[in-house]
C-alpha positions as CSV (number, residue, x, y, z in Angstrom):
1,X,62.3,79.3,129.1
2,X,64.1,76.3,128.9
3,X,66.6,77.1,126.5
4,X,67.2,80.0,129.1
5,X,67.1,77.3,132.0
6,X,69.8,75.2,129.9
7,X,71.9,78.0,129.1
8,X,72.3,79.1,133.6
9,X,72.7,75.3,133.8
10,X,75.8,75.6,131.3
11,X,76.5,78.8,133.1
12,X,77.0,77.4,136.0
13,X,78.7,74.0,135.1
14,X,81.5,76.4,133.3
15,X,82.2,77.7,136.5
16,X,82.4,74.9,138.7
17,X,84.8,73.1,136.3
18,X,87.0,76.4,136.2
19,X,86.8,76.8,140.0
20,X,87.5,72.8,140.5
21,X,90.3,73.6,137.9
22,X,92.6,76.3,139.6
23,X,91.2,74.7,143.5
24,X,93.7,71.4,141.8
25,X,96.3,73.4,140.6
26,X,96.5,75.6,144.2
27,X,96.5,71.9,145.7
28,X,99.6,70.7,143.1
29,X,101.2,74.0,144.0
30,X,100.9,73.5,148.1
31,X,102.1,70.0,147.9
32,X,104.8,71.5,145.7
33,X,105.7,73.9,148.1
34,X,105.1,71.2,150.8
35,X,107.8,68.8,149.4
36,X,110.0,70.9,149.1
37,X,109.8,72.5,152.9
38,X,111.6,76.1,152.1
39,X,109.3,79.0,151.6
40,X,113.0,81.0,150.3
41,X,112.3,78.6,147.2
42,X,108.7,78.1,147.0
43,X,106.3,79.6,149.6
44,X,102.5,77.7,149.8
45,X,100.0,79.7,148.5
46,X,98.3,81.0,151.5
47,X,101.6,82.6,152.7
48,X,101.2,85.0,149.9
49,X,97.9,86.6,151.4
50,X,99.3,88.5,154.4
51,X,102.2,90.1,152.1
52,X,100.0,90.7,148.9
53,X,97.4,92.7,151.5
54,X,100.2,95.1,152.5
55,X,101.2,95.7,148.7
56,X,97.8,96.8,148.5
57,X,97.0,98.5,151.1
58,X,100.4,100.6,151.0
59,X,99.3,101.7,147.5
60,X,102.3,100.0,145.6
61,X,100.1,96.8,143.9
62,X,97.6,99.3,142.8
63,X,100.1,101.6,140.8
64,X,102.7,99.2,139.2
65,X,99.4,97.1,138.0
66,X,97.8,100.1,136.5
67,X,100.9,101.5,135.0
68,X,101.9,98.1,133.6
69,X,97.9,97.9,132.6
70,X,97.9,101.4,130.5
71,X,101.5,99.6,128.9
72,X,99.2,96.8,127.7
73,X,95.9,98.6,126.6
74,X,97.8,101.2,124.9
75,X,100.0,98.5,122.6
76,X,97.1,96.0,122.3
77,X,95.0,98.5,120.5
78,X,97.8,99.7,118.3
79,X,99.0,96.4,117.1
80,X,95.5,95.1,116.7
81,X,94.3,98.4,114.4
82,X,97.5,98.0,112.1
83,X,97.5,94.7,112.4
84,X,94.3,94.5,110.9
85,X,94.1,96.6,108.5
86,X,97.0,95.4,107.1
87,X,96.2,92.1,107.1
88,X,92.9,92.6,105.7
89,X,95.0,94.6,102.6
90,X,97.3,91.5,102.5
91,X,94.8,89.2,102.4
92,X,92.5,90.7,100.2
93,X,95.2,91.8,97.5
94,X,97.8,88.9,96.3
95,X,100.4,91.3,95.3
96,X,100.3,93.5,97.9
97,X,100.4,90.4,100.1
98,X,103.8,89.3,97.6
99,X,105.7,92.2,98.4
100,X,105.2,92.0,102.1
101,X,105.1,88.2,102.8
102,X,108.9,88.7,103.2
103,X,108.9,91.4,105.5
104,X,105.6,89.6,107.4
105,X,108.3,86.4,107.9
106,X,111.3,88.6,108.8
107,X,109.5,90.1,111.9
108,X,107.8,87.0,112.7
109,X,111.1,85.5,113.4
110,X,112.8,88.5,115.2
111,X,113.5,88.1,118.7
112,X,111.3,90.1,121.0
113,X,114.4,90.8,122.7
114,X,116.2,92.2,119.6
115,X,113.7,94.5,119.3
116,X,113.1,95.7,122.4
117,X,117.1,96.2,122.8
118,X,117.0,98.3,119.6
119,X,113.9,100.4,120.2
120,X,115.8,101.3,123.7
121,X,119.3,102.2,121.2
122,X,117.4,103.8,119.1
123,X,114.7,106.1,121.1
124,X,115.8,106.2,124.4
125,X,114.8,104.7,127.6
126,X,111.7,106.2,127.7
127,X,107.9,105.6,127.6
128,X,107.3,105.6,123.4
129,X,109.8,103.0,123.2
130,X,108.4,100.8,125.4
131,X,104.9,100.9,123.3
132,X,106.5,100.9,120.0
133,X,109.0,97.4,121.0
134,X,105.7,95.7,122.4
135,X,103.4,96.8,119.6
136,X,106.1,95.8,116.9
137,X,106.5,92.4,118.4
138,X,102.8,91.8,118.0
139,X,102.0,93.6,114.6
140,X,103.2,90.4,112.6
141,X,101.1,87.7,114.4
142,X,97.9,89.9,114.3
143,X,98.4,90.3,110.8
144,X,98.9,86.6,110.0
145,X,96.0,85.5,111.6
146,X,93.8,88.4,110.0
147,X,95.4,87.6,106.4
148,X,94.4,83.8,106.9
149,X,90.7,85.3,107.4
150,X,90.8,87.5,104.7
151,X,91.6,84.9,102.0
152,X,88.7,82.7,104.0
153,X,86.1,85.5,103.0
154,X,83.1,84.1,101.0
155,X,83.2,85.3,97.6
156,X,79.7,84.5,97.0
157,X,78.9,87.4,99.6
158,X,81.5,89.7,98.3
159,X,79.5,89.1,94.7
160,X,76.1,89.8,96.0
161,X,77.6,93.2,97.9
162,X,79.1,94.4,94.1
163,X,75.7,93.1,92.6
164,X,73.8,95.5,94.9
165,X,76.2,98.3,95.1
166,X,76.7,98.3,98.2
167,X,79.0,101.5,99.5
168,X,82.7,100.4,100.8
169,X,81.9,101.3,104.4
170,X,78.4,99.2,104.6
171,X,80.4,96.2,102.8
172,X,83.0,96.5,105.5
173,X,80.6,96.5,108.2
174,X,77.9,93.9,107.0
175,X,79.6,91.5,105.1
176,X,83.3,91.8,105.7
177,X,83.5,92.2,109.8
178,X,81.1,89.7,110.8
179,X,83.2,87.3,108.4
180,X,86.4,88.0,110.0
181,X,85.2,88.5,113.5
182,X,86.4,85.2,114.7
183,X,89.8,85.6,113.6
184,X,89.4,89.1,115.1
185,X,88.3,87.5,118.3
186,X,91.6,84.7,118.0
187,X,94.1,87.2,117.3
188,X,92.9,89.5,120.5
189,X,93.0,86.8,123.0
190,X,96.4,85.4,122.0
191,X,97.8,89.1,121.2
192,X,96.4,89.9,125.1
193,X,98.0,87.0,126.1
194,X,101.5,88.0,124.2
195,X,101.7,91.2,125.0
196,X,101.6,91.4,128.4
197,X,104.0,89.0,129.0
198,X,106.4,91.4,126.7
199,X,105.6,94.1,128.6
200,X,106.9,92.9,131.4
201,X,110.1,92.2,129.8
202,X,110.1,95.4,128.5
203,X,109.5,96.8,132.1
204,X,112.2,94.5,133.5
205,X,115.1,95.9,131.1
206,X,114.0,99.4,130.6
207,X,111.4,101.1,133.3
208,X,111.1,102.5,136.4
209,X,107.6,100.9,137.2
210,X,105.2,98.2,136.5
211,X,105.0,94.5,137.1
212,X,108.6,93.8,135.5
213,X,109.8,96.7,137.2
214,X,109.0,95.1,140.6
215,X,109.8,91.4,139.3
216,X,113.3,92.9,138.4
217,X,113.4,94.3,142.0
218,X,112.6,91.4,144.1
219,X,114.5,89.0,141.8
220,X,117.6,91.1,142.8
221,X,116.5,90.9,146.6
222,X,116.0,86.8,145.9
223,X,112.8,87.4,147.4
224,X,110.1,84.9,145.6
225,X,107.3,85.8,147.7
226,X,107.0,89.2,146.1
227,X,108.0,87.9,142.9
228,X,105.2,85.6,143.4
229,X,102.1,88.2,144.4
230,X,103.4,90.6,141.4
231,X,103.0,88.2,139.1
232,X,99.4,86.6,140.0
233,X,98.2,89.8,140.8
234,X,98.5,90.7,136.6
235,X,97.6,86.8,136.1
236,X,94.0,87.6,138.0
237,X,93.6,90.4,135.8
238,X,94.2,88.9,132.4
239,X,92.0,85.7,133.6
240,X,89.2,88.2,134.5
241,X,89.5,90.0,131.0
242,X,89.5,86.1,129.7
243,X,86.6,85.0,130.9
244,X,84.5,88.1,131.4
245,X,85.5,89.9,128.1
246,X,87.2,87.8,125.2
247,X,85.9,84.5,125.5
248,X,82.0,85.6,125.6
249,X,82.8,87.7,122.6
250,X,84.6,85.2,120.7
251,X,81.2,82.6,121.6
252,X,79.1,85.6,120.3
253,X,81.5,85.9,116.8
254,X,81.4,82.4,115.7
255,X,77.0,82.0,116.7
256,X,76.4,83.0,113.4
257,X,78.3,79.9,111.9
258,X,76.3,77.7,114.0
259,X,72.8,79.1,113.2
């Protein structure tokens, strides 16, 4: 009962300090907006409500954020399944991981922008190239953070799973996983945090919808309001995925260490 009682406690006291947090940063940005006294350049933050309700309400919010959010989900799960299973191979297998360390730097290096360019010269304007660019981008930083775990791995617990025989698939899921799950839980929140931002850029150079799509729009209008509500209105998202989804999850992975 009172662990439970300290855990609301800590509950709640995460909050308040997140919702003292952004209250100072919407006070930095109004005396921001305040000093400099011209809403063409920086609007306060409670201009943006009246023109955000009527992106909404006329329908166009809701479908460039979901189009833009399908962008994001479907590229996040791709580079996160190769990534780690081929990090996992890398990490677990020194040659393997000699023959590729060179092709792991290479792409770690590339340009986002290169790549997106080329996936457009090479497969077209379309919706495949979009996914492939973003998921390519991320691929090599999901796999560097999954290799770093995969050479952490206990081998004492990889002994006692050969000493008991254990099947590959049950050594995977019992010893393996839970091992690597906070590198897992690492590599999803900063790959979330990546990709979406090279989505947009993808968007911005190469589609006809989306967040980028309608960044591209109004920056070409020189209208910063809109710029303003597209973008915070993906922000909100991603900080509700945050805090409701990968950071509980990545508290949950790393418990066992603690225990």
């Amino acid at each position: 009962m009172a662990c439970s009682r300290c855990l609301n406690d800590g509950t709640i006291m995460d909050l308040s300090v997140r919702a003292l947090s952004l209250f100072g940063l919407l006070a930095i940005w109004t005396l921001a907006a305040w000093i400099t006294a011209d809403p063409q350049v920086l609007p306060t933050p409670y201009s943006l409500a009246s023109p955000a309700w009527q992106a909404i309400t006329s329908g166009d919010l809701p479908y460039h954020l979901g189009r833009t959010l399908l962008r994001v989900i479907g590229a996040f799960a791709l580079a996160m399944s190769i990534g780690l299973a081929l990090g996992l191979a890398m990490g677990l297998n020194p040659k393997l991981d000699q023959w590729l360390d060179p092709w792991l730097v290479v792409f770690l290096n590339l340009p986002a922008l290169v790549l997106i360019v080329l996936c457009y010269l090479w497969i077209g304007l379309n919706e495949t190239a979009a996914i492939i660019a973003v998921t390519l981008n991320k691929i090599p930083n999901v796999v560097t953070v999954i290799r770093e775990g995969a050479r952490a791995l206990d081998p004492g617990l990889s002994a006692m799973a050969r000493v008991f025989a254990m099947p590959f698939g049950t050594r995977l899921r019992h010893v393996t996983l839970p091992q690597l799950a906070p590198f897992i839980a690492g590599a999803a929140r900063s790959g979330l945090a990546v990709i979406w931002k090279i989505v947009l850029v993808v968007e911005f150079l190469g589609r006809s919808d989306g967040i980028g799509f309608q960044i591209h729009l109004y920056f070409q209008l020189f209208d910063v309001t809109h710029v303003l509500i597209y973008a915070f209105s993906f922000i909100a998202v991603m900080l509700a995925v945050e805090w409701s989804l990968l950071q509980p999850w990545e508290r949950r992975t790393r418990r066992w260490r603690t225990a």
